[in-house]
C-alpha positions in Angstrom: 60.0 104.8 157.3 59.2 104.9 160.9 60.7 106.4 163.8 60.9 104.9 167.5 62.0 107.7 170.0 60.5 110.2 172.4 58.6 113.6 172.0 60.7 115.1 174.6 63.9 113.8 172.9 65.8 116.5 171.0 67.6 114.3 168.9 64.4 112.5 167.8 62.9 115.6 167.6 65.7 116.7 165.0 66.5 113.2 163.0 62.5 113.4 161.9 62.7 117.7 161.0 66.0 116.8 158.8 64.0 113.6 157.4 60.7 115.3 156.4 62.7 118.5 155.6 64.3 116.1 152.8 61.0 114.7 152.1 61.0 111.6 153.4 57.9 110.0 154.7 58.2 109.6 158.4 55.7 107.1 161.3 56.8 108.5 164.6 56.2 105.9 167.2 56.6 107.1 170.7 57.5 104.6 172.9 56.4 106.2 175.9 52.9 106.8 175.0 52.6 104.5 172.2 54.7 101.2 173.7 57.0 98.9 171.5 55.6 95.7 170.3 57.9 92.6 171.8 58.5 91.6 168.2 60.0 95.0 167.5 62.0 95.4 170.3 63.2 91.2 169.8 64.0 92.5 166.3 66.2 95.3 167.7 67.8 93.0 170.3 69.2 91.5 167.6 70.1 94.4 165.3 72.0 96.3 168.1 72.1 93.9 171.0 73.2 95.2 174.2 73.9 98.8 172.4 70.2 99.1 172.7 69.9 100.0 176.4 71.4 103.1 177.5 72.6 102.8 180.3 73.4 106.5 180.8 69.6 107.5 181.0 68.4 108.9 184.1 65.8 105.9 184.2 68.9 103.1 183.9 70.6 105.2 187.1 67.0 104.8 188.6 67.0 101.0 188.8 68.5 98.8 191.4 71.1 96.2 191.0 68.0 93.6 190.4 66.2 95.3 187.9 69.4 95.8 186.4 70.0 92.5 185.9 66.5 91.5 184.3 66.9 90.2 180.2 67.1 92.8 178.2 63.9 91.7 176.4 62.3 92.5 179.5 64.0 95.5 180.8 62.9 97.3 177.4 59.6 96.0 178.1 59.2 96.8 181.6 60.9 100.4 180.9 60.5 101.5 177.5 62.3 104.7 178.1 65.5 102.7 178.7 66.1 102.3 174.6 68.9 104.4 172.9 67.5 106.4 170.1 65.6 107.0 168.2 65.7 103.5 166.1 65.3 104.2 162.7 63.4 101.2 160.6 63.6 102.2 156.6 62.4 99.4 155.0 65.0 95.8 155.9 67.3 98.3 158.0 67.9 99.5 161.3 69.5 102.5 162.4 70.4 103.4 165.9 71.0 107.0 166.8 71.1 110.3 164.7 74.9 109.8 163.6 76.4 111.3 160.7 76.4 107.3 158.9 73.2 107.8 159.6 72.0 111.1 158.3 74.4 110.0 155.5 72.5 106.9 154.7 68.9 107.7 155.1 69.3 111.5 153.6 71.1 110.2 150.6 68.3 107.9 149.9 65.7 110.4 150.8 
């Protein structure tokens, strides 16, 4: 299973100490330091679509109305801080966020 999220982020920070407390074998990718791969965040545009950007980040309220603008694609690319997370990949699926479907899904399994 891997783990795209941020550090700094408490609820990354959380979903992978309740995963691994479950014993569930976690990758943490962050995507500050360690970048998204365009195929990755192309697979995630199409899992979550516009969901994906969150718009209520202190980067998103940072950009003017141009940047704003840019394809999504490229917007993640340019400003990889902009993704909602984390994005959970365990095995075919996708999860966005730390939800309870999600704890419910992936902890179950676990």
């Amino acid at each position: 299973m891997k783990l795209y999220g941020l550090k700094t982020c408490d609820t990354c920070r959380k979903a992978l100490k309740d995963l691994k407390d479950a014993g569930v074998e976690v990758a943490f990718v962050d995507v500050r330091a360690d970048g998204v791969p365009e195929r990755d965040l192309a697979r995630f545009l199409t899992a979550f679509g516009e969901n994906l950007i969150n718009r209520r980040s202190t980067t998103w309220r940072g950009l003017d109305e141009a940047a704003r603008a840019a394809a999504p694609l490229a917007l993640l690319q340019a400003h990889p801080t902009l993704m909602k997370r984390p994005v959970i990949e365990a095995g075919d699926r996708l999860f966005l966020g730390w939800t309870a479907q999600t704890r419910a899904a992936l902890l179950a399994d676990g």
